[in-house]
N, C-alpha and C positions, 0 to 999 in steps of 0.2 A: 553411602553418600557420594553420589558425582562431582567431582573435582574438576574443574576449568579453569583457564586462564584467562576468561572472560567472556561477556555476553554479545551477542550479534545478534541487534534487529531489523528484520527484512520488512520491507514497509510494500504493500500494495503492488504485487507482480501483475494483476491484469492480466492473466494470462487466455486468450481465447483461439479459435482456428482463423478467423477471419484477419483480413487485415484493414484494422480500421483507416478512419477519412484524414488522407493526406499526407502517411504513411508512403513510401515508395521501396521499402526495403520486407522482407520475408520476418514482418512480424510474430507469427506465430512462432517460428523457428528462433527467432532473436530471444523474445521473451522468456522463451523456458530455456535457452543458455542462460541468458543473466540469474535468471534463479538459482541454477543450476550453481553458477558462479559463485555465488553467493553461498550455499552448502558447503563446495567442495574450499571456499577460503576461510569457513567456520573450522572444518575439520584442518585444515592444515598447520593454523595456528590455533588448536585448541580451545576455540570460540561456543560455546552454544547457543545455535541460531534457533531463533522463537520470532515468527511470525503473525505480522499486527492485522493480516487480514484482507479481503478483496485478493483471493490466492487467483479467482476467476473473474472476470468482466460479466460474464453472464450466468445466470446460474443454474441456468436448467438445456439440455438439451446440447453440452460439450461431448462433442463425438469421442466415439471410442480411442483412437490412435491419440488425442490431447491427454485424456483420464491413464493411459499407458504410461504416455512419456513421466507425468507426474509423479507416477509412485514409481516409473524406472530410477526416474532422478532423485527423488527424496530416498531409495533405498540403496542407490550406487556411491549418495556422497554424506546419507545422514543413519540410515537406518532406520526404524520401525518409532513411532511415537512422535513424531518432532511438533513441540510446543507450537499454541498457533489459537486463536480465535476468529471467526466469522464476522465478517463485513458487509459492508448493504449491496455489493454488488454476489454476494455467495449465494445470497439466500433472496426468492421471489416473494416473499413477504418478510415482514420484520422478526421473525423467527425461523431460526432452519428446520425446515420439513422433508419428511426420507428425499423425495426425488429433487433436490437440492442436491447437484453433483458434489459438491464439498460434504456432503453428510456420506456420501460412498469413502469417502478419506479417511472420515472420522471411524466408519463404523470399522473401515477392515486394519484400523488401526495405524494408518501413515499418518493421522495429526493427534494429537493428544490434545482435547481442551482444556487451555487453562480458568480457573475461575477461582472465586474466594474458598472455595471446600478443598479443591485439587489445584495449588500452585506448582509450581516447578520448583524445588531445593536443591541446592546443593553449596559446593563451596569455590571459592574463586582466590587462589592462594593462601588459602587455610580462614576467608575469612566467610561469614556464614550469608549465605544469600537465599531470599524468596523472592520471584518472580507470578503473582495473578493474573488474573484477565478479566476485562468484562466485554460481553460479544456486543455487538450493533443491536441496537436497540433495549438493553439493558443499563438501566441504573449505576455509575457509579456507585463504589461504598463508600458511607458516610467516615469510617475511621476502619483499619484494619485490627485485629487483636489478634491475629495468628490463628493457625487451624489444629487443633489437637487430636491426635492421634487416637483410633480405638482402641481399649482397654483390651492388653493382652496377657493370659494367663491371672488374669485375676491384678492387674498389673495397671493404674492408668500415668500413660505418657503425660509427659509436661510438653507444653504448649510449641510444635514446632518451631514457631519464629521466635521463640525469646531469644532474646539477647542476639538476633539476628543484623549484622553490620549492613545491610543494606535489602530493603523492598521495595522491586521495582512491579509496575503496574501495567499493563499494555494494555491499550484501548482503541477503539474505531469510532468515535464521534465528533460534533462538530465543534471544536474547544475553541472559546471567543479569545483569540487571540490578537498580539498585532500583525495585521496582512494578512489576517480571514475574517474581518468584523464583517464583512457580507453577509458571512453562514454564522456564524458561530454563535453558539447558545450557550453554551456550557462557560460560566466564568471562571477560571481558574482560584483555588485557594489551597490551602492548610489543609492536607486529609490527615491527620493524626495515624501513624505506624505507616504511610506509604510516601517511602525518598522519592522516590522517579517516576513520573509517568509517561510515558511512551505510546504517541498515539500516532495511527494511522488517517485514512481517510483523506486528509488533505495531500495534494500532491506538489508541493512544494517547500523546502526545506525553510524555515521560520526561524527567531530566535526563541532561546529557551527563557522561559518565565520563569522568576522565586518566587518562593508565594510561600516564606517563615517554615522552611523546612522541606515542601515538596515543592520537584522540581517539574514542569510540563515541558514536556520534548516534544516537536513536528519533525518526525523524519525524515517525510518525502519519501516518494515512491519511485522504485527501482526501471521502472518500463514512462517513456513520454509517447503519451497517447496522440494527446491534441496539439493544434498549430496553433502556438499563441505566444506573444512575446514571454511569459510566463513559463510557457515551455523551453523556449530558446536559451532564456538565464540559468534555468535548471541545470543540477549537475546530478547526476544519479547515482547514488550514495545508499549505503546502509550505517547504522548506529550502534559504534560499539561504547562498550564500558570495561573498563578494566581497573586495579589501582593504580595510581600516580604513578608506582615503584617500577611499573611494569613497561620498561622501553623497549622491551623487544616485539609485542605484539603491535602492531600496524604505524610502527612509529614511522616507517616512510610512505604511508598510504592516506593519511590522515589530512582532509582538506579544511579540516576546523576542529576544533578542539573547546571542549567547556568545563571545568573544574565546580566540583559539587561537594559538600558534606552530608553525609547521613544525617538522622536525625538521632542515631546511636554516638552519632561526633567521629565517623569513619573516612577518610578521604577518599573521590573516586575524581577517575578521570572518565571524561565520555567523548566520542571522536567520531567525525562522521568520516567515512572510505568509501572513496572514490568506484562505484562499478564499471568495469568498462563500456563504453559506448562512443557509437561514431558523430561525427561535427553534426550540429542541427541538419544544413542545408543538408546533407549526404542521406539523411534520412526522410525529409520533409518534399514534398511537391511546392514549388512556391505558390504564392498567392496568385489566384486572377483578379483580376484588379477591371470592375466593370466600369470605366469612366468615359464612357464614349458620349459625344455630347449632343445633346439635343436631335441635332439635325443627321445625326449618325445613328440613331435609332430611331427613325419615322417608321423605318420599312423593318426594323429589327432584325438589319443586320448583321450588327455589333451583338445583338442579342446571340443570334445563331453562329457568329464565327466563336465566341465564348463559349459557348456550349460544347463547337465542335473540340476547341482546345481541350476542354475539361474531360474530353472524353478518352482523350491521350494518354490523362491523367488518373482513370478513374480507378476508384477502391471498392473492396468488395461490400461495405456499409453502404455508399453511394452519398455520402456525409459532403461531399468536394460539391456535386451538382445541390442537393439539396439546400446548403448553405449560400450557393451562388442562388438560386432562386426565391429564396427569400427573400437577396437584397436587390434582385432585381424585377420582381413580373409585374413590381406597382406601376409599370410603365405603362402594363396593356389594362384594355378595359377590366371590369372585377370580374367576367364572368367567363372571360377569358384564364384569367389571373390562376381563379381556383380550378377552372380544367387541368389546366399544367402542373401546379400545387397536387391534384387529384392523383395525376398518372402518375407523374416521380413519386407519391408515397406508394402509389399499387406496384411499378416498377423495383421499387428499392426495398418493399415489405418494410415499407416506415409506420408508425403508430400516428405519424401526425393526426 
């Protein structure tokens, strides 16, 4: 049985080689420190860290030196197996298929999937804990009953989660919550035998919803991709859980805090920590801002000196121009429009 001091969940590292739109610092290289960060402050305070999913931004087709540094890092600060489920950005369909870089992780055994058959167990100062999973695009369960063990020596095991003081859940879908009613489909309730559920996907940290025993978690995601007031507020955080009792693990790391009871009547504490990262602006290109008026684009030249700017600025998605040109070609005629529209996606190998 594995013994910890508590759990750590890594929510959506995005991790890719490119450095997406608007970005001005060595994203790639950032990203997989924070991760990195993230292990190696698991293992220091005796945390095990389980992984809610979106480990990559894209999911086919991550160069070799990205797939190295990953299992360099999961195996320099975690080791062989580390808990973890697939998200919609891992896998090119709604299921992961061998050439899905993340199923190289799985297969050679750097991720262990969690799910309703094969949870993560163990104990968390002698008190009994299960952790499941469901990946992207799979079904929540209706109610948990615990996973029983195969019949050994003629022997069958009683039911691992009895009498289990806490099971938590980790998931990657779109939960209708408040301050994601845009996407959210999934209504939060009552799953009978599952306390916590712990979900990824959305990338910004929410409040936590009751709902008569089980609790929904948005933990936010460790890496800020995009330039958006949303981002800016962001604070990049991972979720732990520990008991109450326990004030020595991340009591001075902790930027919020939310007290819970099992549904066994267990008290838990859960605390979001802080990951490090630098000021927005320090990271971010600022906005170009196309307001130039009327008579300042007859000739489009406010058009072309914007362009020239953004070029000072440009990222390896091409996400900065693309973005400007959509809010601005409705200037020129439409067949003008879509020429330009045209070459920035052939330029930028955009899908538009």
């Amino acid at each position: 049985m594995i013994e910890k001091d508590g759990l750590l969940f890594i929510g959506d590292p995005h991790l890719e080689a490119r450095i997406p739109g608007f970005r001005k610092d060595d994203y790639p290289q950032v990203a997989v420190a924070k991760f990195a960060w993230c292990l190696k402050y698991a293992r220091t305070n005796n945390l095990q860290p389980i992984l809610l999913g979106d480990l990559f931004h894209l999911p086919q087709d991550n160069p070799n030196w990205l797939l190295a540094r990953i299992i360099e890092t999961i195996s320099d600060f975690y080791g062989a197996g580390l808990p973890a489920i697939h998200g919609n950005h891992d896998v090119r369909e709604n299921t992961r298929k061998p050439n899905d870089s993340v199923s190289i992780l799985f297969a050679g055994g750097h991720l262990r999937l969690l799910s309703e058959d094969a949870p993560w167990i163990g104990t968390i100062d002698g008190r009994r804990v299960v952790v499941g999973g469901t990946v992207w695009g799979e079904r929540l369960p209706k109610e948990f009953l615990g996973v029983s063990r195969p019949p050994e020596n003629g022997q069958l095991f009683a039911d691992e989660s009895e009498d289990a003081d806490l099971v938590a859940w980790i998931t990657h879908h779109d939960i209708l919550i408040p301050g994601y009613e845009e996407a959210g489909r999934i209504r939060p309730k009552r799953i009978p035998g599952i306390d916590l559920i712990v979900n990824g996907h959305v990338h910004r940290r929410l409040e936590p919803v009751r709902k008569d025993g089980t609790n929904w978690i948005t933990a936010g995601n460790i890496t800020r991709r995009a330039r958006s007031d949303a981002s800016r507020a962001h604070i990049p955080a991972v979720v732990c859980v520990v008991p109450p009792t326990n004030t020595r693990v991340v009591k001075d790391d902790a930027i919020e805090a939310f007290e819970f009871e099992s549904q066994a009547g267990v008290a838990w504490s859960m605390r979001w920590v802080r990951v490090p990262h630098e000021p927005f602006d320090d990271v971010f290109h600022p906005e170009v801002i196309g307001d130039a008026s009327e008579e300042e684009t007859a000739d489009g030249s406010a058009f072309i000196a914007d362009l020239r700017e953004l070029t000072q600025r440009k990222t390896d998605s091409g996400a900065g121009l693309i973005t400007y040109l959509e809010q601005n070609v409705s200037q020129f005629d439409a067949e003008v429009a879509d020429e330009i529209m045209r070459l920035a996606a052939e330029v930028t190998h955009s899908t538009q």
